[in-house]
mmCIF file of the N, C-alpha and C atoms, coordinates in Angstrom:
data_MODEL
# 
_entry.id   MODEL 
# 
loop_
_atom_site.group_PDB 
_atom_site.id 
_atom_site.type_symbol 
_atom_site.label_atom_id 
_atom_site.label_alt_id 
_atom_site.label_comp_id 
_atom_site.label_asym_id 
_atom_site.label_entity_id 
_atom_site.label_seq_id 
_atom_site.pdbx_PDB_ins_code 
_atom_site.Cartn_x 
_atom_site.Cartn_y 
_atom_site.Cartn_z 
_atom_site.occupancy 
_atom_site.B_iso_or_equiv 
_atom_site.pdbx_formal_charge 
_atom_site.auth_seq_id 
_atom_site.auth_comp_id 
_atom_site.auth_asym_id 
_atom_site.auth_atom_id 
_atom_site.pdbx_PDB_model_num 
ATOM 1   N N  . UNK A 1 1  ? 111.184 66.599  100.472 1.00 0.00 ? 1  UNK A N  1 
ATOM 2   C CA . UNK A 1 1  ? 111.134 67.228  101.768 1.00 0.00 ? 1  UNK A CA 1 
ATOM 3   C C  . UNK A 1 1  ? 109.969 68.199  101.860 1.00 0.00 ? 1  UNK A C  1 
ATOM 4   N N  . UNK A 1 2  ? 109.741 69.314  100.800 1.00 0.00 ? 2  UNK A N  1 
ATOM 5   C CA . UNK A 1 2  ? 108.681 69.534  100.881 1.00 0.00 ? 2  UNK A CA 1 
ATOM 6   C C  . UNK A 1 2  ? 107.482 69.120  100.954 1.00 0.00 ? 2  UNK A C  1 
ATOM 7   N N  . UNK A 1 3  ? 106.912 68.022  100.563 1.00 0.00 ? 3  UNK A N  1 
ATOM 8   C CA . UNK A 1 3  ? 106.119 67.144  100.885 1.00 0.00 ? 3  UNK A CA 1 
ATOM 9   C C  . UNK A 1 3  ? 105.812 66.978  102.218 1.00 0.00 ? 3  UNK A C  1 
ATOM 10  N N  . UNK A 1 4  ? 106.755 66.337  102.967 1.00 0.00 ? 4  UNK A N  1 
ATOM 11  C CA . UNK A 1 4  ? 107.020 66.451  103.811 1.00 0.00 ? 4  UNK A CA 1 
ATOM 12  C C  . UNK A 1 4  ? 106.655 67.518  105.176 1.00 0.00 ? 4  UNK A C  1 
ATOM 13  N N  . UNK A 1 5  ? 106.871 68.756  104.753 1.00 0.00 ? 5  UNK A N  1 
ATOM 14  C CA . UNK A 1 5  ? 106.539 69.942  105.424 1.00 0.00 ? 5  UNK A CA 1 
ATOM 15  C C  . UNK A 1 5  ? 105.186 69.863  105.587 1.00 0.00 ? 5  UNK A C  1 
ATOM 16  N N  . UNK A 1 6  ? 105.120 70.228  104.506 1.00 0.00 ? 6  UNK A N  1 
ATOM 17  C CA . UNK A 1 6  ? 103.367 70.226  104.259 1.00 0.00 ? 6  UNK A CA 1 
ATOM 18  C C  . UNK A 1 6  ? 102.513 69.074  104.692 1.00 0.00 ? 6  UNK A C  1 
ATOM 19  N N  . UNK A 1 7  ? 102.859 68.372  104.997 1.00 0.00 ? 7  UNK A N  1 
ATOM 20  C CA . UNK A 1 7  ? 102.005 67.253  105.568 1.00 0.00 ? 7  UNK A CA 1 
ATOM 21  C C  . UNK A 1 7  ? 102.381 67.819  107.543 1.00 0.00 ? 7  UNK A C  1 
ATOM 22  N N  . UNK A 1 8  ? 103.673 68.024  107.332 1.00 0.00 ? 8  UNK A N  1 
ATOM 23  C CA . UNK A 1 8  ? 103.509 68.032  108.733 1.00 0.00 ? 8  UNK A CA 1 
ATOM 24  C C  . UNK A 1 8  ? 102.821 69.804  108.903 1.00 0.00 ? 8  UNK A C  1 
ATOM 25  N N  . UNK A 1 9  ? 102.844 70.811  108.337 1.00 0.00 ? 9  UNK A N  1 
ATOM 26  C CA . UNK A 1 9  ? 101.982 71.478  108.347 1.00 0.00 ? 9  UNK A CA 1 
ATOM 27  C C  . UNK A 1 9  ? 100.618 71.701  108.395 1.00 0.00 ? 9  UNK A C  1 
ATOM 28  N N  . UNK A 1 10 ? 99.739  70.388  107.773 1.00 0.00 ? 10 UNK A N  1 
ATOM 29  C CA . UNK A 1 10 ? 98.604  70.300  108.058 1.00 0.00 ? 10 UNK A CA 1 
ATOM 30  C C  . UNK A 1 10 ? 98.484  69.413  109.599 1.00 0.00 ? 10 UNK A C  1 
ATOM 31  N N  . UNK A 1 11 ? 99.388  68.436  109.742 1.00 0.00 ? 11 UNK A N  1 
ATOM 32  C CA . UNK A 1 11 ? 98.885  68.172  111.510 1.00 0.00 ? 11 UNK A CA 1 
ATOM 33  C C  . UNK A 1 11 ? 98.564  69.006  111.930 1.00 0.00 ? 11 UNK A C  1 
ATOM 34  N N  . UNK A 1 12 ? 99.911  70.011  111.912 1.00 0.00 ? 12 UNK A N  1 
ATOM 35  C CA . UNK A 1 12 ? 99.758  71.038  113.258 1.00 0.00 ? 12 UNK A CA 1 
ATOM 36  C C  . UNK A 1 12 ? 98.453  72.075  113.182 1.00 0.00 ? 12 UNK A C  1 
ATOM 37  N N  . UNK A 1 13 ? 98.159  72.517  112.245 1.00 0.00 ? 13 UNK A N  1 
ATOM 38  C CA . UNK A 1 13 ? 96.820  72.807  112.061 1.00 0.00 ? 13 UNK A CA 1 
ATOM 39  C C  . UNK A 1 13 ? 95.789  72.155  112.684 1.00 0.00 ? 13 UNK A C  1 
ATOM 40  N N  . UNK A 1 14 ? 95.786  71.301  112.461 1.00 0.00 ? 14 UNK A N  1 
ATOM 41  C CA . UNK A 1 14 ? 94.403  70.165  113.350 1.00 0.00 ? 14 UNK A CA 1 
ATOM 42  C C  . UNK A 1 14 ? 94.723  70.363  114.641 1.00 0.00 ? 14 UNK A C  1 
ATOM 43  N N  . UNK A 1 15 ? 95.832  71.160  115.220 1.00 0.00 ? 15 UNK A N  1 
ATOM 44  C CA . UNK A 1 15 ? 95.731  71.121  116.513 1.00 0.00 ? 15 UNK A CA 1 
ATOM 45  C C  . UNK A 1 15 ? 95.199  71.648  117.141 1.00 0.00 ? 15 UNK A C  1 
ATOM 46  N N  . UNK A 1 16 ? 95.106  71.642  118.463 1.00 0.00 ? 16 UNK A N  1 
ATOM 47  C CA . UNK A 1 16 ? 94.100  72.673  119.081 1.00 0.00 ? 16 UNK A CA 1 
ATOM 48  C C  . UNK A 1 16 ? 95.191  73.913  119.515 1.00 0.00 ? 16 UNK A C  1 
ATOM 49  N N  . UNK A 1 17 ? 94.397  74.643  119.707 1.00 0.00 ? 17 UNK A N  1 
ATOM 50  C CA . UNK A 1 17 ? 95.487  76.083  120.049 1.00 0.00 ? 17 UNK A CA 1 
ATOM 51  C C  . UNK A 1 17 ? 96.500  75.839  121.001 1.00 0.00 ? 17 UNK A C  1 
ATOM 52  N N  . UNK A 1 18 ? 96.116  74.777  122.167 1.00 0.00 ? 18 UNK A N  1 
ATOM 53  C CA . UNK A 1 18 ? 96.770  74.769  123.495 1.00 0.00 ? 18 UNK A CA 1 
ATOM 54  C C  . UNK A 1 18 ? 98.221  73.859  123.147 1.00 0.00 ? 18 UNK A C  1 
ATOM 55  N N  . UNK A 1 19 ? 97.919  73.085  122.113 1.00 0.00 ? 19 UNK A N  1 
ATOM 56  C CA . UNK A 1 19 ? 98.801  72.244  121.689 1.00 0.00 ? 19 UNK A CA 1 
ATOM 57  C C  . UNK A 1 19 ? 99.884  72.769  120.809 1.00 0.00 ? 19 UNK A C  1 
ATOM 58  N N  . UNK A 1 20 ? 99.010  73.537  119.691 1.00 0.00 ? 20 UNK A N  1 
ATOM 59  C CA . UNK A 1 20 ? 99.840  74.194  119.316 1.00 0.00 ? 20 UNK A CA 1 
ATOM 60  C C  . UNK A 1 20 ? 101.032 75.339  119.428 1.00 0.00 ? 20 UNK A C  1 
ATOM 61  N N  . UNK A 1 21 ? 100.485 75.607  121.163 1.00 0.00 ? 21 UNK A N  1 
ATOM 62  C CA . UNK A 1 21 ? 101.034 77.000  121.622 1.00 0.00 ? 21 UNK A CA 1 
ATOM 63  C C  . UNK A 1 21 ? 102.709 76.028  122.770 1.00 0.00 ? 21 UNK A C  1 
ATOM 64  N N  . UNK A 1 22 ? 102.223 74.537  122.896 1.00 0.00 ? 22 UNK A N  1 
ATOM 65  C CA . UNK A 1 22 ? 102.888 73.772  123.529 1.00 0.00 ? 22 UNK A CA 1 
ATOM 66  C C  . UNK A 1 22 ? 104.067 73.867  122.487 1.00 0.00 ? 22 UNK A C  1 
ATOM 67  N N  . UNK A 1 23 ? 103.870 73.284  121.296 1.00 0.00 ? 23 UNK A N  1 
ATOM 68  C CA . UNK A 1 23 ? 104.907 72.721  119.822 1.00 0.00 ? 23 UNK A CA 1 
ATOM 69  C C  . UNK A 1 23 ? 105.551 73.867  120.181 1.00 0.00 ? 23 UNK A C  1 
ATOM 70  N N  . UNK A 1 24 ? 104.881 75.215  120.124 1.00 0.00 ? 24 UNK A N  1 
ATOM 71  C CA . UNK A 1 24 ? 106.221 76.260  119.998 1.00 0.00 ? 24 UNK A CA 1 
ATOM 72  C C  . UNK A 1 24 ? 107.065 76.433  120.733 1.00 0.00 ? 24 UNK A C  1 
ATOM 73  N N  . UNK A 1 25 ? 106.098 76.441  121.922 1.00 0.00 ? 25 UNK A N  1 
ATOM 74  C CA . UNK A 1 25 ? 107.559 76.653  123.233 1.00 0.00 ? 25 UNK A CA 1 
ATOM 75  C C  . UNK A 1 25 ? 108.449 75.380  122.796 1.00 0.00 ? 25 UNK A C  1 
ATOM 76  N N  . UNK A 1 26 ? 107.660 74.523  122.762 1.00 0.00 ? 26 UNK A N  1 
ATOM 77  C CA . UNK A 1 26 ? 109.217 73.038  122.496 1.00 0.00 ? 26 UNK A CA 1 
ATOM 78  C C  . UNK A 1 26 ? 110.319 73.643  121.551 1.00 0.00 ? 26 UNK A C  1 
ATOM 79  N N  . UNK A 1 27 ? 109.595 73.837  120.253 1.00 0.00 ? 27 UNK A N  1 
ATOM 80  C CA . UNK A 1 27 ? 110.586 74.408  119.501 1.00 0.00 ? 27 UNK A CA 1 
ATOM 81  C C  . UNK A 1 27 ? 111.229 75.345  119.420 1.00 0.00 ? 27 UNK A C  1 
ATOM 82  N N  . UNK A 1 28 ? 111.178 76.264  120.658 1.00 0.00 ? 28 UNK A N  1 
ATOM 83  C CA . UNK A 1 28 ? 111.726 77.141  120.721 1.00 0.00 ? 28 UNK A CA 1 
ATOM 84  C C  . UNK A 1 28 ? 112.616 76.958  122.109 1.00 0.00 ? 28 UNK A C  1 
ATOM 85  N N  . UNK A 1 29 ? 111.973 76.320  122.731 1.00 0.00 ? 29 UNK A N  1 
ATOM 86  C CA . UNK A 1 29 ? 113.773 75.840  123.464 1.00 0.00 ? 29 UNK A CA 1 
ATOM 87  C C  . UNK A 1 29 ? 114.234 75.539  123.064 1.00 0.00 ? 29 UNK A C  1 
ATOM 88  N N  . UNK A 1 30 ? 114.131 74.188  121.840 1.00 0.00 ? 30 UNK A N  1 
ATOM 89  C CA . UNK A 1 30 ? 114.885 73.332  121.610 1.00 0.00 ? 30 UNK A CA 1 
ATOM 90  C C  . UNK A 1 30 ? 116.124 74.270  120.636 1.00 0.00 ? 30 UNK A C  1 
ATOM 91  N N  . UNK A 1 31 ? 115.699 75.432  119.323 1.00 0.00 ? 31 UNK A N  1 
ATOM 92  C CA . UNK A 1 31 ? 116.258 76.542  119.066 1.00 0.00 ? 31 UNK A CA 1 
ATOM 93  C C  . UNK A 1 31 ? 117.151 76.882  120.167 1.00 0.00 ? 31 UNK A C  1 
ATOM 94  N N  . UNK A 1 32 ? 116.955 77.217  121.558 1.00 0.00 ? 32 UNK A N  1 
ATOM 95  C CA . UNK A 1 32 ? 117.308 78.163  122.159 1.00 0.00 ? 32 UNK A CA 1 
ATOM 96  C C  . UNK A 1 32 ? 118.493 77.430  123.294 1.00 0.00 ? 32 UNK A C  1 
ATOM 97  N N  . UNK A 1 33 ? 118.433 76.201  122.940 1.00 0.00 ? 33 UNK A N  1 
ATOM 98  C CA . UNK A 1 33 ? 119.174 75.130  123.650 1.00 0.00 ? 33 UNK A CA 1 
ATOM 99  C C  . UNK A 1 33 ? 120.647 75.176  123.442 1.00 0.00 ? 33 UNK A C  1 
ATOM 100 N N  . UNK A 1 34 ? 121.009 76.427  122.613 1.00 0.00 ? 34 UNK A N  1 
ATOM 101 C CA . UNK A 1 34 ? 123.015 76.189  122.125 1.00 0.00 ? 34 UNK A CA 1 
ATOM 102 C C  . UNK A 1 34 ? 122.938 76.636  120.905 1.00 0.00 ? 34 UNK A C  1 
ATOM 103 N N  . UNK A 1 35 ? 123.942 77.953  121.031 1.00 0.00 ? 35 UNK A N  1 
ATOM 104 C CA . UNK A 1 35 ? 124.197 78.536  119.240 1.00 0.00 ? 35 UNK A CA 1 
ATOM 105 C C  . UNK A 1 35 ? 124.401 77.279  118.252 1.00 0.00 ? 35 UNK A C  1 
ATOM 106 N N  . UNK A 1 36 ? 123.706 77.785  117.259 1.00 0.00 ? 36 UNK A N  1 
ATOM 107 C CA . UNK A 1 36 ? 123.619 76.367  116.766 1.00 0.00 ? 36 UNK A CA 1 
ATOM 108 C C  . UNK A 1 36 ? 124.803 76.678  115.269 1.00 0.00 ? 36 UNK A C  1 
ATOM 109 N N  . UNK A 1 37 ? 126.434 75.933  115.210 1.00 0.00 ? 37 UNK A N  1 
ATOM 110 C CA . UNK A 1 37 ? 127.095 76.969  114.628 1.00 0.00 ? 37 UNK A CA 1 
ATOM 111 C C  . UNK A 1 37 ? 127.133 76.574  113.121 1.00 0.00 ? 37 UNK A C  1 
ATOM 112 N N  . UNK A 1 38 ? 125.556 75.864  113.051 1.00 0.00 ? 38 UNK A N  1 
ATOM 113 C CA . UNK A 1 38 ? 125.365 75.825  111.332 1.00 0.00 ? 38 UNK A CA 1 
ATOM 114 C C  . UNK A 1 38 ? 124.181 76.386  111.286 1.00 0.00 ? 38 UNK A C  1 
ATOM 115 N N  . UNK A 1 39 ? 123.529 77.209  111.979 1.00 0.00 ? 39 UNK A N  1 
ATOM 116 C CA . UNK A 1 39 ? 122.664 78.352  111.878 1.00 0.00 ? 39 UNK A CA 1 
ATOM 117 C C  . UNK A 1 39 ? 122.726 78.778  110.802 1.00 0.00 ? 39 UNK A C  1 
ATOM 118 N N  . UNK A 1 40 ? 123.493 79.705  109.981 1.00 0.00 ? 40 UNK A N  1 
ATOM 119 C CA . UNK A 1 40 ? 123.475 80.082  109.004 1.00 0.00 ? 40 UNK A CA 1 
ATOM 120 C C  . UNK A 1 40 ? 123.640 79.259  107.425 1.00 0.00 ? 40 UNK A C  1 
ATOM 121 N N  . UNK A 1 41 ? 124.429 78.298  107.448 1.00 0.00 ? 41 UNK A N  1 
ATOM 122 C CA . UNK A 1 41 ? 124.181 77.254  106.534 1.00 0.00 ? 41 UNK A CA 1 
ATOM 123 C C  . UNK A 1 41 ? 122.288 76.584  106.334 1.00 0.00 ? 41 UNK A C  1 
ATOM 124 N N  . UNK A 1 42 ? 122.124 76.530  107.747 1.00 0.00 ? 42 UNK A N  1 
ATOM 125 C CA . UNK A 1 42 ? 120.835 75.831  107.521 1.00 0.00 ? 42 UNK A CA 1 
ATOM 126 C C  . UNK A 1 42 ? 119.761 77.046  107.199 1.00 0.00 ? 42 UNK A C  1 
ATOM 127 N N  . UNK A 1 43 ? 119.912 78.569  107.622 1.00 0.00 ? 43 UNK A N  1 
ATOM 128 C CA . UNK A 1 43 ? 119.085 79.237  106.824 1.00 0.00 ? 43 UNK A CA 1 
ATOM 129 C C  . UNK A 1 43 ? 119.078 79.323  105.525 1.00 0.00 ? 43 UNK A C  1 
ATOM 130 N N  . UNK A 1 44 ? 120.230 79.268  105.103 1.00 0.00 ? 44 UNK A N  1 
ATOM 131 C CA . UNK A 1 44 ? 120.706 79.764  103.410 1.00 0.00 ? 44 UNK A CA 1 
ATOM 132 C C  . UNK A 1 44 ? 119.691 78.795  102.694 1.00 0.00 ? 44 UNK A C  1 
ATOM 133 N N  . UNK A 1 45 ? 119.821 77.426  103.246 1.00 0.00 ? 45 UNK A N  1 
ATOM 134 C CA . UNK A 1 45 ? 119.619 75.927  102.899 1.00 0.00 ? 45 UNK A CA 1 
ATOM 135 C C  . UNK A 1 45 ? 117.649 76.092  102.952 1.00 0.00 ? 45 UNK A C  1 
ATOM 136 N N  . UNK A 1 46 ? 116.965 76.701  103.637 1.00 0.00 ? 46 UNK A N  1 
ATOM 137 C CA . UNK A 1 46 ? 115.365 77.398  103.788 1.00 0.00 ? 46 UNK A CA 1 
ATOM 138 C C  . UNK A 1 46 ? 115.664 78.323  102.661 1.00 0.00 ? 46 UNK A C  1 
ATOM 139 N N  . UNK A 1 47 ? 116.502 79.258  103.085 1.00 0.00 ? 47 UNK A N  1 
ATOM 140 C CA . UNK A 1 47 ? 115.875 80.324  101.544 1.00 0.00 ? 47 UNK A CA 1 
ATOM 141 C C  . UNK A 1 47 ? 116.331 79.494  100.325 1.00 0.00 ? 47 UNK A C  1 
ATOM 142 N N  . UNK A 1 48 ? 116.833 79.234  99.722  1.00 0.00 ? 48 UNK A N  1 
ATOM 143 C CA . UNK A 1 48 ? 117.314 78.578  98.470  1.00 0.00 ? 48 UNK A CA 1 
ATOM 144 C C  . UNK A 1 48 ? 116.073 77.603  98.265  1.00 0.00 ? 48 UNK A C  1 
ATOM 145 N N  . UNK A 1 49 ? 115.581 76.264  99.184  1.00 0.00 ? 49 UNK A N  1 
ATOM 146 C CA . UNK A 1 49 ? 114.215 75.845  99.117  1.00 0.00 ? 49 UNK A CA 1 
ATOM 147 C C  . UNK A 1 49 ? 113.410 76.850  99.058  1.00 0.00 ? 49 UNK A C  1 
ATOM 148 N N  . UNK A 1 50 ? 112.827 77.785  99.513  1.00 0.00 ? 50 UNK A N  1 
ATOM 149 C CA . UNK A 1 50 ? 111.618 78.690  99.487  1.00 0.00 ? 50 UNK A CA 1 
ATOM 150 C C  . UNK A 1 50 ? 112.148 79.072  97.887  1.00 0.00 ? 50 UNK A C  1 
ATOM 151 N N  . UNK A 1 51 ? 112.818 79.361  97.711  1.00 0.00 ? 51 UNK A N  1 
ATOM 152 C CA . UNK A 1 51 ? 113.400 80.430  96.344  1.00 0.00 ? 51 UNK A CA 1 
ATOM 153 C C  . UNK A 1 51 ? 112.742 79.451  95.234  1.00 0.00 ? 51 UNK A C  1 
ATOM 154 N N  . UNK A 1 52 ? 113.438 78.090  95.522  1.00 0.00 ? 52 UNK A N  1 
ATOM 155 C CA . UNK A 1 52 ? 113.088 77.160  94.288  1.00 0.00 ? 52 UNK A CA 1 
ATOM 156 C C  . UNK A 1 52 ? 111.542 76.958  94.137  1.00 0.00 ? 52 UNK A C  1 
ATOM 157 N N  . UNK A 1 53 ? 111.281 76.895  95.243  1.00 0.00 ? 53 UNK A N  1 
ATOM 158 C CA . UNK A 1 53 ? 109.764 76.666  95.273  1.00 0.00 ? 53 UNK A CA 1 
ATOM 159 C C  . UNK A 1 53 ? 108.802 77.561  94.795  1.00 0.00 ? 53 UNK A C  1 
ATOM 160 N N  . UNK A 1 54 ? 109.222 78.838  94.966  1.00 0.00 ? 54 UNK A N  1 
ATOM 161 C CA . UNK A 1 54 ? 108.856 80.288  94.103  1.00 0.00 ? 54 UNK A CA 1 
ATOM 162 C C  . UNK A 1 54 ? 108.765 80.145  92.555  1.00 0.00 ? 54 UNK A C  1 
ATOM 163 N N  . UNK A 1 55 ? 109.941 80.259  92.358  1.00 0.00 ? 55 UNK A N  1 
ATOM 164 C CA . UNK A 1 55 ? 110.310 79.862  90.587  1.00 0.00 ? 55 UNK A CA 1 
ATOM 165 C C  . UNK A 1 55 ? 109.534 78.438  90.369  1.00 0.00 ? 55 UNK A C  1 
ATOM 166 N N  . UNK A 1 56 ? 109.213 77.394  90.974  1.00 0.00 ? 56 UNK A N  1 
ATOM 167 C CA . UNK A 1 56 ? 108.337 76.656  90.256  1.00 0.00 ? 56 UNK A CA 1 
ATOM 168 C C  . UNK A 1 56 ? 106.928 76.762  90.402  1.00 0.00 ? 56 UNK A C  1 
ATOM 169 N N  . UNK A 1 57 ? 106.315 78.111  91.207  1.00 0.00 ? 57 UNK A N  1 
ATOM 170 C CA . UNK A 1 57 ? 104.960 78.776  91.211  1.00 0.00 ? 57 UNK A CA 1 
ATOM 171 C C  . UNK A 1 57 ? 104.371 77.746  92.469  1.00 0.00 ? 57 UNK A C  1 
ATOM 172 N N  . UNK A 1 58 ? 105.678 77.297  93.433  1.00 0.00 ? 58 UNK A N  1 
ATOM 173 C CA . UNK A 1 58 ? 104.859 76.683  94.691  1.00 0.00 ? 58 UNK A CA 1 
ATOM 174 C C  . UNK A 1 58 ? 104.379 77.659  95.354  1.00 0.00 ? 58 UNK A C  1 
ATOM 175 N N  . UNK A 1 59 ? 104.460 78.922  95.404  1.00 0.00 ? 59 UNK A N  1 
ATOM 176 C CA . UNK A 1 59 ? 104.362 80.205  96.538  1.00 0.00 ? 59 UNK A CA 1 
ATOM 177 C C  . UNK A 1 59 ? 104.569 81.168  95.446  1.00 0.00 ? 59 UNK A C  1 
ATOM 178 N N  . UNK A 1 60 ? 103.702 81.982  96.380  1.00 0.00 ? 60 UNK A N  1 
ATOM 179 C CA . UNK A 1 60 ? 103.547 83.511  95.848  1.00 0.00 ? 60 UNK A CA 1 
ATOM 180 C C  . UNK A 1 60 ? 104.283 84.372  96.382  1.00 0.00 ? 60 UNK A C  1 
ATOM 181 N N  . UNK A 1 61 ? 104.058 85.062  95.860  1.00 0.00 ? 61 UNK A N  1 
ATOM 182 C CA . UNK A 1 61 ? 105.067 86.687  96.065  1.00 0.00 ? 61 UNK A CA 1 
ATOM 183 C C  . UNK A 1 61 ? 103.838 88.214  96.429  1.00 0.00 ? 61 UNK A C  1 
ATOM 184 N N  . UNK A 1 62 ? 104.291 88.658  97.028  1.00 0.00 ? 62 UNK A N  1 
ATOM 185 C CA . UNK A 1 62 ? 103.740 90.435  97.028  1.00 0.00 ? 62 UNK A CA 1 
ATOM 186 C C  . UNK A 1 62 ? 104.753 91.458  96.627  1.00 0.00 ? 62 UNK A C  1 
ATOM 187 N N  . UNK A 1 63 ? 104.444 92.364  96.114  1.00 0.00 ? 63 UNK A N  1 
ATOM 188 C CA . UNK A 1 63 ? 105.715 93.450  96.461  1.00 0.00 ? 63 UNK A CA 1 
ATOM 189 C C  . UNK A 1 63 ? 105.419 93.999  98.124  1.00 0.00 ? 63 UNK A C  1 
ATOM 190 N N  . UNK A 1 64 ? 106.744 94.621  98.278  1.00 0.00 ? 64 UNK A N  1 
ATOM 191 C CA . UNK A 1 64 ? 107.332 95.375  99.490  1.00 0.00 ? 64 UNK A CA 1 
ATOM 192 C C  . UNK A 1 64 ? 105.796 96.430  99.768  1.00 0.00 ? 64 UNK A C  1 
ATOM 193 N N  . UNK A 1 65 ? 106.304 97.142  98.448  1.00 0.00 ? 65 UNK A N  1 
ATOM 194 C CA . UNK A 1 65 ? 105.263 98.263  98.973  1.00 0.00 ? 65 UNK A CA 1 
ATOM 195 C C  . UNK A 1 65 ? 103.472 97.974  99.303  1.00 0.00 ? 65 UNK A C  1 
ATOM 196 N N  . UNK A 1 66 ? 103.463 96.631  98.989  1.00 0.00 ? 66 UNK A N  1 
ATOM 197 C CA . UNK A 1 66 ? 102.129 96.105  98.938  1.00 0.00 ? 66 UNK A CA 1 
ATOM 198 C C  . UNK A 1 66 ? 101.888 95.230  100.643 1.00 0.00 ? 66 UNK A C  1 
ATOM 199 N N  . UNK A 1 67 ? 102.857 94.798  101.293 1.00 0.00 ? 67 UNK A N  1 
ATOM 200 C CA . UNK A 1 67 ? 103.104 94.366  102.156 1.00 0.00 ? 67 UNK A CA 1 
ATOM 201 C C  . UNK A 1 67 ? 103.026 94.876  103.332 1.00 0.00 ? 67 UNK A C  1 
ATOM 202 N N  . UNK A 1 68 ? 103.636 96.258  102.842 1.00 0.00 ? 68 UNK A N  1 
ATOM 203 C CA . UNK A 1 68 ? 104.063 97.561  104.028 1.00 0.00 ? 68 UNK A CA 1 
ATOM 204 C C  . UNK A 1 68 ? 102.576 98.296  104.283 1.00 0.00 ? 68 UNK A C  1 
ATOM 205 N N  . UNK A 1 69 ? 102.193 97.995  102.787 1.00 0.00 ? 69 UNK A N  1 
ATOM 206 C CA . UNK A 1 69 ? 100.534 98.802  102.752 1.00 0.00 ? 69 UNK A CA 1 
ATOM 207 C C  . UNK A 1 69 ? 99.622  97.940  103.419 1.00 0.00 ? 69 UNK A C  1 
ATOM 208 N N  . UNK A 1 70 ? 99.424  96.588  103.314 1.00 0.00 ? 70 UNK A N  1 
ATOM 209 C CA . UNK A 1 70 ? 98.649  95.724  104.470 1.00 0.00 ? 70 UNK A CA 1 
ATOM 210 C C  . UNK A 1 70 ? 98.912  96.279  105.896 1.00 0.00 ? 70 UNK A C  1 
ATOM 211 N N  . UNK A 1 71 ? 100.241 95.822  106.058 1.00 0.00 ? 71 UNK A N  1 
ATOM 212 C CA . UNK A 1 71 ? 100.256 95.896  107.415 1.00 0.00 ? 71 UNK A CA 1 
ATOM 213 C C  . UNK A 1 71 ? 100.196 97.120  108.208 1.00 0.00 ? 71 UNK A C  1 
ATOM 214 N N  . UNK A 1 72 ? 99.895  99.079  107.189 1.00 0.00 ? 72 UNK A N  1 
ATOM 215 C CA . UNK A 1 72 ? 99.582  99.430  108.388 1.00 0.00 ? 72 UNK A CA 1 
ATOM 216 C C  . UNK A 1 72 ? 98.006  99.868  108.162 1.00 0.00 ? 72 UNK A C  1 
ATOM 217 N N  . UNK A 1 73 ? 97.845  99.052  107.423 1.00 0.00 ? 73 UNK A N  1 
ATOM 218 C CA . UNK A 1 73 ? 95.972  99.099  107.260 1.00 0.00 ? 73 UNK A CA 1 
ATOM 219 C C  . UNK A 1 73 ? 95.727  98.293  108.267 1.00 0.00 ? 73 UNK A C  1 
ATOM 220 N N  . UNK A 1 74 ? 96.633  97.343  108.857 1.00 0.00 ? 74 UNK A N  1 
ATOM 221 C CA . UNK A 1 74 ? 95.787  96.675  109.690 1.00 0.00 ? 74 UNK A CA 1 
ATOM 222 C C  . UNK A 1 74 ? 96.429  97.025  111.296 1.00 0.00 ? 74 UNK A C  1 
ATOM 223 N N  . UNK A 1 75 ? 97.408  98.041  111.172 1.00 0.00 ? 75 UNK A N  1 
ATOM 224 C CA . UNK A 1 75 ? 97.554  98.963  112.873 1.00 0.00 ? 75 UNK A CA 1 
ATOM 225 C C  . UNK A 1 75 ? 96.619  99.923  112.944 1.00 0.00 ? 75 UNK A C  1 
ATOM 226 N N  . UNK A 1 76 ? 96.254  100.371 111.578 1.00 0.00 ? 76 UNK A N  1 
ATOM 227 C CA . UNK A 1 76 ? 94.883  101.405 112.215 1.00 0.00 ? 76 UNK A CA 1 
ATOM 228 C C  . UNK A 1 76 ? 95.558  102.495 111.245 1.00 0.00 ? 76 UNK A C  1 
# 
């Protein structure tokens, strides 16, 4: 499945902004279309993938305090 992602992650990249700004609204009605009441199963089911994918050095990590320090270097 990850595979997967990532392939469809690079389409959407090739897109043009206008298109891409289209995908979201879709996907975000489509989100916004009815509590969805395995919402929380299907997040757990993302973090546990992201997690695994961590521990096998698919993705990186920052600390907190390193994170917090970007972002208000970059409010000014």
């Amino acid at each position: 499945m990850a595979a997967n992602l990532m392939e469809l992650e690079d389409r959407i990249a090739g897109l043009s902004s206008e298109d891409q700004a289209r995908l979201i609204a879709d996907l975000k009605r489509t989100l916004d279309s009815g509590a969805d009441e395995d919402a929380e199963a299907i997040w757990l089911e993302v973090a546990e993938q992201r997690y695994q994918e961590y521990r096998a050095g698919k993705l990186s990590s920052k600390s907190a305090d390193l994170v917090f320090e970007e972002a208000q270097s970059k409010l000014g």
